[in-house]
N, C-alpha and C positions, 0 to 999 in steps of 0.2 A: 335121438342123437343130437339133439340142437339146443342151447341154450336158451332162455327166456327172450333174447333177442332174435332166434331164426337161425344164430351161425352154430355152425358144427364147432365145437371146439378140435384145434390144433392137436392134440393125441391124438383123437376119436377117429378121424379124418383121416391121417396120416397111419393107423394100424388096421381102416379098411382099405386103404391103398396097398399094402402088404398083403392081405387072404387073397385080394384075387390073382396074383403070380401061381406058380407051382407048389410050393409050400405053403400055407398059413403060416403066417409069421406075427403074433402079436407084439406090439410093442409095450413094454411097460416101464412104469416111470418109477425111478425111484421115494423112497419113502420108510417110514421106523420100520418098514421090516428088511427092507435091503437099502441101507444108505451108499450115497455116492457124495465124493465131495472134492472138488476142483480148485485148488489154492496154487498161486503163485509158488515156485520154493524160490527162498531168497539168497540158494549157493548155488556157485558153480555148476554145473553136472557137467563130468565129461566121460564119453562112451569109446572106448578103445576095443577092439578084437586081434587079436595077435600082436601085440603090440603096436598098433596101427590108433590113430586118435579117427574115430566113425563121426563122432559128433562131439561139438562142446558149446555150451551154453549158458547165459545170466538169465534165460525169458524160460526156463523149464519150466512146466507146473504135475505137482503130485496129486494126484489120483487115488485117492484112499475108497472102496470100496469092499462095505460090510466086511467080512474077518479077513478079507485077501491081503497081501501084504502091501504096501505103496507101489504105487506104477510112476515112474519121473515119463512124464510127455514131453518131448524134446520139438522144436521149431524144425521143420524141412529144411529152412534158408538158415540152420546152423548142424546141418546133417552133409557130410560128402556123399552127397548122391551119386557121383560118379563110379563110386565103391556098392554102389547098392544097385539089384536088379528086381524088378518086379515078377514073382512068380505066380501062377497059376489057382494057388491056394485060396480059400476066403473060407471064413466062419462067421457065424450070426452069434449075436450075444442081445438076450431080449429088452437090457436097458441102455447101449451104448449101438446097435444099429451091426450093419453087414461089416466086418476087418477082412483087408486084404494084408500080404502078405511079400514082403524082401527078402533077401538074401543079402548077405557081404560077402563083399569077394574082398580079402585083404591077401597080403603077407603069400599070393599063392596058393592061398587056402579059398575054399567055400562054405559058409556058414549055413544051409539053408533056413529059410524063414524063421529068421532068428529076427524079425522087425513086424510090425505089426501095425494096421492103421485104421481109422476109419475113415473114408475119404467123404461119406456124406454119412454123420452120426444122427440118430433120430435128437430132433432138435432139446432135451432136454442136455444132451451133453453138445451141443454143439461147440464148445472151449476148448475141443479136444481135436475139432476140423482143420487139417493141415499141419498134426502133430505125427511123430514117431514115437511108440512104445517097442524096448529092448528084452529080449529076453536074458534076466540075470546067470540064467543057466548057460547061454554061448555067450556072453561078452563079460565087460567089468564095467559097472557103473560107480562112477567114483562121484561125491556130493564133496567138493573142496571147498 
């Protein structure tokens, strides 16, 4: 498990830190058989729910992985988080680390976990640490 110098490489290391929890959890890095790819977008993005503006942003960046369709990662510090509550929820995804889970509360209404984050991504995606991903299915992501 050690490179020709003695250190563990950074994967290696960090996906035997995951088997010993309650689950086994590998982590795997992307690669030609599941690409992932993290680019600046250079529009707009703004995230509304009920007619309520959630988030809007110049610093998005899109998230293109293997046939999924774009993800816009939105900055926290251009998110109304005051409209957002933290819920209970979390799912593992083996090349992007544990997502935790928001809700909006706009307009009266409750969206639940309609936001999505990883607050510590396995370091391959770390670009994406202290971003929000929206679901297009509960909001309207508009790219102006």
């Amino acid at each position: 498990m050690t490179d020709s110098k003695g250190a563990v490489p950074w994967h290696k290391a960090l996906a035997s830190l995951y088997r010993g929890g309650k689950r086994s959890v590998i982590m795997k890095l992307p690669g030609p058989d599941h690409p992932i790819s993290i680019t600046a977008n250079p529009r707009k993005v703004r995230v509304t729910a009920n007619g309520v503006v959630i988030a809007e942003t110049t610093h998005a960046l899109s998230l293109k992985e293997a046939s999924y369709p774009v993800v816009q990662y939105i900055p926290r510090a251009d998110a109304n988080m005051a409209l957002l509550s933290k819920t209970e929820r979390s799912t593992h995804c083996p090349y992007k680390g544990d997502a935790s889970y928001f809700s909006i509360n706009a307009d009266g209404k409750t969206l639940d976990n309609s936001i999505w984050t990883y607050e510590t991504p396995f370091p391959a995606m770390d670009e994406i640490t202290g971003y929000l991903a929206f679901y297009p299915s509960k909001v309207t992501i508009e790219e102006l």
